[in-house]
N, C-alpha and C positions, 0 to 999 in steps of 0.2 A: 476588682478581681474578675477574671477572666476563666470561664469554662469551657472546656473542649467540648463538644457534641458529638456521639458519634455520626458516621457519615449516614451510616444505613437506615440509621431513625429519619432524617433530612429529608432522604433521597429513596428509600427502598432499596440501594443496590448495594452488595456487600464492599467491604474496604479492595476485596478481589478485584470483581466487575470494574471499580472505578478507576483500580490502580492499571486494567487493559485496555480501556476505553482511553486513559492517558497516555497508554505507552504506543496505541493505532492514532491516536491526534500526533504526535511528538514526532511519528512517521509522517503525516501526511502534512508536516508543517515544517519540514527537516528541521528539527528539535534535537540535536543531539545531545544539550545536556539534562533536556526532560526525557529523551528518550532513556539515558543511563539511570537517572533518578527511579525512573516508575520501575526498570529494570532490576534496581536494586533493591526495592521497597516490596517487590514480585518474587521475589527469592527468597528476602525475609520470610514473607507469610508464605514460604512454601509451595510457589508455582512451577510446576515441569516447565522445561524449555517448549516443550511442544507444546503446551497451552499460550505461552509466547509466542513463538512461532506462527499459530492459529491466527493470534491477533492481527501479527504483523501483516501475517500472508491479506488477510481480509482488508485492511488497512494499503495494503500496496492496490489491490485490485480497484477499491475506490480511488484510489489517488490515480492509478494508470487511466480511469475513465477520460478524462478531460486529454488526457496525451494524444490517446487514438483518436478523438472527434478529431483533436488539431491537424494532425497526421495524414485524417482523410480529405480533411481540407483542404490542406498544401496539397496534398497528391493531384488531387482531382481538380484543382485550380491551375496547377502550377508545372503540373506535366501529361503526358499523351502516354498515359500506359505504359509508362519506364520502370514502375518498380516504387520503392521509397523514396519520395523527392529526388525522382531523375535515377539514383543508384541502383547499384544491386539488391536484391531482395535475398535476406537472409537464406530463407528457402532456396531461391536460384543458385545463390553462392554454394550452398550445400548440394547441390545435383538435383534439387526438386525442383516443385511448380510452384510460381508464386503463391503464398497463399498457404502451403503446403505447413506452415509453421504451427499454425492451431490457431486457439483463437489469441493467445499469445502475442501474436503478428499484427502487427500494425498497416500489413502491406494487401489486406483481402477487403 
């Protein structure tokens, strides 16, 4: 025979926390069917989208880290002050200054 535990006794962190902490891994692992899972398991127990959303948003940010190191990389290896590997820079393409993007931009 077989008992369930709850999780928060385990771990300290409620079935909430854990079910956001799966739904920001599920993003940074492109997980789509963990992603919809925790989604739906988030609604169950009554999470606003904005508290999803929060997740994700924090979830994309860590995942964007490693983009921009590479980014700067390639830039700075790979071309002479051209912009984003050689192209336009968003910013430019828009009528601004490189850079001009925020920190968003992978081109400053």
């Amino acid at each position: 025979m077989t008992t369930q535990t709850d999780p928060q006794l385990e771990t300290g962190l409620s079935e909430i926390t854990l079910n956001l902490i799966a739904l920001g891994a599920a993003i940074g692992s492109n997980a789509e069917r963990a992603f919809r899972a925790h989604q739906s398991r988030l609604e169950a127990l009554g999470v606003s989208k904005e508290t999803m959303i929060e997740a994700v948003n924090m979830a994309l940010r860590v995942k964007g880290d490693p983009h921009s190191i590479m980014m700067a990389l390639a830039e700075s290896t790979l071309t002479e002050g051209g912009g984003c590997c050689g192209g336009g820079c968003a910013c430019e393409d828009a009528g601004g200054q490189k850079g001009d993007c925020g920190e968003d931009c992978d081109c400053h």
